[in-house]
C-alpha positions in Angstrom: -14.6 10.5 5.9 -14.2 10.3 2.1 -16.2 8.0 -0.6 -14.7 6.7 -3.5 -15.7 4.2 -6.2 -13.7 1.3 -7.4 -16.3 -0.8 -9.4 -19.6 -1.4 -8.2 -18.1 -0.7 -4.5 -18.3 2.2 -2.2 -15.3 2.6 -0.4 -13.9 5.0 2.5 -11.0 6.8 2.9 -9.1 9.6 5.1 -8.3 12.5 3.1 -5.6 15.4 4.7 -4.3 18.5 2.5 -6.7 19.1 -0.3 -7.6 22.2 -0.7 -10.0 24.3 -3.2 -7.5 26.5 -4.9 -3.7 27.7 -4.8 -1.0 25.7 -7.1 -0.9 21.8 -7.7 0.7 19.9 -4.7 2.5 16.4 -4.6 0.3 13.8 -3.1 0.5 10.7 -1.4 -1.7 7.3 -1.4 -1.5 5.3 1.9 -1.6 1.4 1.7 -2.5 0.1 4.8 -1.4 -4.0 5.7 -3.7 -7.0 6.2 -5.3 -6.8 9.5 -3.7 -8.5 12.5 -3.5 -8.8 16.2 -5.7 -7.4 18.9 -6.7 -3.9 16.8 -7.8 -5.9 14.1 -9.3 -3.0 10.7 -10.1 -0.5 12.8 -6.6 -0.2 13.5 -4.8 -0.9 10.7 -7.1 2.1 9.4 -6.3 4.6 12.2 -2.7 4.2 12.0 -2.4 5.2 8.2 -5.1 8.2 8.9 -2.7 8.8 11.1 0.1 9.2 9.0 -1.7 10.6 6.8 -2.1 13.8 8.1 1.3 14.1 9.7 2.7 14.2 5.8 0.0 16.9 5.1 0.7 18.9 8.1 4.5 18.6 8.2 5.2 18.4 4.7 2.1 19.7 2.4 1.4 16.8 0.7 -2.2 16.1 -0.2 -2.5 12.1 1.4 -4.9 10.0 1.1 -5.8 6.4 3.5 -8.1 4.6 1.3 -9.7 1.5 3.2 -10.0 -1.3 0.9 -12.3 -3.5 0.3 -13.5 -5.4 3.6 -11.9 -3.0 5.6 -13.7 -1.2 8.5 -16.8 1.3 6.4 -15.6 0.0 2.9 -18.2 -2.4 1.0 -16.9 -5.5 -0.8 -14.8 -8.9 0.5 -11.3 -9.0 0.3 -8.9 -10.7 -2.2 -5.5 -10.1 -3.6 -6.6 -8.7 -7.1 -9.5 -6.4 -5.6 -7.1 -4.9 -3.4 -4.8 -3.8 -6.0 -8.0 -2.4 -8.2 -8.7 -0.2 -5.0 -5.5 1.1 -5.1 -6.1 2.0 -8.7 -9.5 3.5 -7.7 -7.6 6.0 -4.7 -4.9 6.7 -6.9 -7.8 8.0 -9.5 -10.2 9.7 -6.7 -7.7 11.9 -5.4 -5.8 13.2 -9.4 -10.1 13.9 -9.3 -10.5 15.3 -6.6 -7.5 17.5 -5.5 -4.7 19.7 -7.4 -1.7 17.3 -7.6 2.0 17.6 -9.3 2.5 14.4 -9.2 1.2 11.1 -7.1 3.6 8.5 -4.9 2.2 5.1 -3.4 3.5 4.3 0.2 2.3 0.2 1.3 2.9 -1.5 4.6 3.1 -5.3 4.4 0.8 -6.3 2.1 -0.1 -3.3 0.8 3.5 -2.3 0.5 3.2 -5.2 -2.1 0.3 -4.6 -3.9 1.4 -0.5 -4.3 4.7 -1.8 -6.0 2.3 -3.8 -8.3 0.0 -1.1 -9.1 2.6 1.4 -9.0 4.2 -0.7 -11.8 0.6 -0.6 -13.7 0.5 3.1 -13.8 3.5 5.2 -15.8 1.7 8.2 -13.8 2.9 7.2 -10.6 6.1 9.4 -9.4 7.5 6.6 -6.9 6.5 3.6 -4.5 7.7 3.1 -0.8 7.1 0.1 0.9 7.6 -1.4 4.4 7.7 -4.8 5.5 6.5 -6.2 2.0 6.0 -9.5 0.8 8.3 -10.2 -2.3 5.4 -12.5 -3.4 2.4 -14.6 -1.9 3.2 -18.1 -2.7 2.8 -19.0 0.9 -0.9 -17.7 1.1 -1.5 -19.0 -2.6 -0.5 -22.7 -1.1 -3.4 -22.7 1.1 -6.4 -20.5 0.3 -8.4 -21.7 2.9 -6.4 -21.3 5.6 -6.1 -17.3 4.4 -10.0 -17.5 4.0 -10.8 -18.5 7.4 -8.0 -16.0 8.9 -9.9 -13.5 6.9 -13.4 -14.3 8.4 -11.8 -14.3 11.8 -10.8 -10.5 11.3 -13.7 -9.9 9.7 -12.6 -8.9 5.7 -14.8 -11.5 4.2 -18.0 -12.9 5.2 -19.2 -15.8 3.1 -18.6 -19.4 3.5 -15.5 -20.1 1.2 -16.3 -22.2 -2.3 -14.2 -24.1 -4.5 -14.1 -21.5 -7.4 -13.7 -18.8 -4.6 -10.6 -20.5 -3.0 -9.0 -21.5 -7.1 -9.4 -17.9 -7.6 -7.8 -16.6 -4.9 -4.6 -19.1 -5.3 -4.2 -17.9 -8.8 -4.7 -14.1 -8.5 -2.1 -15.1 -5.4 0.4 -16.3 -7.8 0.3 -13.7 -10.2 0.8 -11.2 -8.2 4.5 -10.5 -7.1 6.0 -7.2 -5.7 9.5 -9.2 -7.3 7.6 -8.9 -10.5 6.1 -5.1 -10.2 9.8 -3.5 -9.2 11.1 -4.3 -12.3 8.4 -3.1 -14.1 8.4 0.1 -11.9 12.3 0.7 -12.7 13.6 3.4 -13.3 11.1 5.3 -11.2 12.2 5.4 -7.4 11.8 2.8 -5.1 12.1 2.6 -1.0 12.1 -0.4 0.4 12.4 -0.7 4.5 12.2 -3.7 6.3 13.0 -4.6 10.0 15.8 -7.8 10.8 13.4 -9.0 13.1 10.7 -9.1 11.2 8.4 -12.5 12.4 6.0 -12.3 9.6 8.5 -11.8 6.1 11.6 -12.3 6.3 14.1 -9.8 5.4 15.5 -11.5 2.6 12.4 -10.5 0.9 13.0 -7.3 1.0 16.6 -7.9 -0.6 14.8 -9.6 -3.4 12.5 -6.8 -4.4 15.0 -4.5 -4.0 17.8 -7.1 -6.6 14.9 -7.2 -8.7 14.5 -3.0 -9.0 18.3 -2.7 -9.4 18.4 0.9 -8.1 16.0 1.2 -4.9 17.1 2.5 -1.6 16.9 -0.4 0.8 17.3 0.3 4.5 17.5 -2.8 7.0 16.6 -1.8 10.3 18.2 -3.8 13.0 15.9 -5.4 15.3 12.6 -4.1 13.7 10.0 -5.8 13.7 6.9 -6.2 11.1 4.7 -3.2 12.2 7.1 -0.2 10.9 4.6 2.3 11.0 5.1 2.6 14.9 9.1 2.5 14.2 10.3 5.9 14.5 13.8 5.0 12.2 11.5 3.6 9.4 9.1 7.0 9.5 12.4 9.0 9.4 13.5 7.4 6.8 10.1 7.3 5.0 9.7 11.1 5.2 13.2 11.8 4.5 12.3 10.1 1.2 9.1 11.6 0.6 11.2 14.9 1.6 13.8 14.2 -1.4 11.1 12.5 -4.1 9.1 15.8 -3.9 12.3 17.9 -4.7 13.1 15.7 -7.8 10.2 14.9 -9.1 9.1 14.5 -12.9 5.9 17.1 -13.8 3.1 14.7 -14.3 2.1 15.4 -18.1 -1.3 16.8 -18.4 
């Protein structure tokens, strides 16, 4: 297990393919999704460790699952903008930690649309993939509470929700849009995967991020549903990607 800093938090993480010495390698930051059904963080978790070290075995990549905040061993309480900071904070540990060419963001749901966003923040970063992503959170941002108490339920926040705490969340809600962040993250490559059955965001989401970039790679996948990370179409396409983004990729400027 790995410990990183984003703030005043301690957060966790599954590191795969760092090693001491030998050349620079490309690496890869995995966004895992809000929680959900029966497996709740601790799932969510395993299944980007997961993945994780498939791309470092299979394809050398140095990847890295950061837990964000609220997530199972990471301090903190969820929100929108904290999220995205952690990101930020992963991004940093491993260019710290490891020898890397060059860094790509891969999100699932919403952290497929927070790694376009912070993706968009940083010039550094090579690419962004995302699966299943929101095009923007109005939905949640229209009633706070209702997120809040789905969020104590999983277990990703723990006090009683406030006024301030609730206005806060609704406007950091707002601001953020994956819409927004792909078209500040053109011309740098952009995936975007989403499933036709997809029960949680609808498809034409994924057309909207993908209008608003102007050059990503969409890919629809008939009768997929939300959870792509168990798709074995979407992770064939997602490491055919990686596959071709490491073979074209711009030497990060020292």
């Amino acid at each position: 297990m790995e410990h990183f800093g984003s703030g005043s938090l301690t957060l966790v993480g599954h590191l795969a393919g760092a090693l001491d010495s030998g050349p620079a390698r490309p690496a890869v930051v995995i966004v895992h999704g809000y929680p959900s059904g029966p497996a709740g963080t601790a799932g969510a978790v395993s299944a980007m460790a997961e993945l994780a070290d498939r791309i470092a075995d299979d394809m050398g990549f140095v990847a890295f699952s950061p837990c964000l905040r609220g997530m199972a061993g990471s301090q903190g309480a969820f929100s929108i903008k904290g999220w995205k900071n952690d990101i930020h904070a992963a991004v940093d540990h491993v260019r710290s930690t490891a020898r890397v060419s060059g860094v790509w963001l891969i999100g699932f749901g919403t952290g497929g649309a927070l790694a376009i966003c912070a993706g968009a923040d940083d010039t550094d970063i090579q690419g962004v993939a995302a699966l299943a992503a929101p095009a923007d959170f109005d939905d949640w941002a229209t009633n706070p509470r209702q997120l809040h108490e789905h969020a104590r339920e999983v277990g990703i926040v723990h006090a009683d929700a406030t006024t301030g705490l609730l206005d806060g969340w609704s406007r950091e809600m707002r601001l953020t849009k994956a819409v927004d962040g792909a078209q500040r993250l053109r011309p740098r490559p952009l995936l975007v995967v989403h499933g036709s059955a997809d029960d949680l965001v609808p498809d034409f989401d994924a057309r909207v991020i993908a209008d608003a970039h102007t050059a990503a790679e969409l890919r629809l996948l008939e009768a997929a549903g939300h959870r792509l990370r168990h798709d074995p179409r979407a992770m064939a396409i997602l490491l055919g990607w990686l596959d071709r983004q490491r073979n074209s990729a711009v030497p990060r400027t020292a």
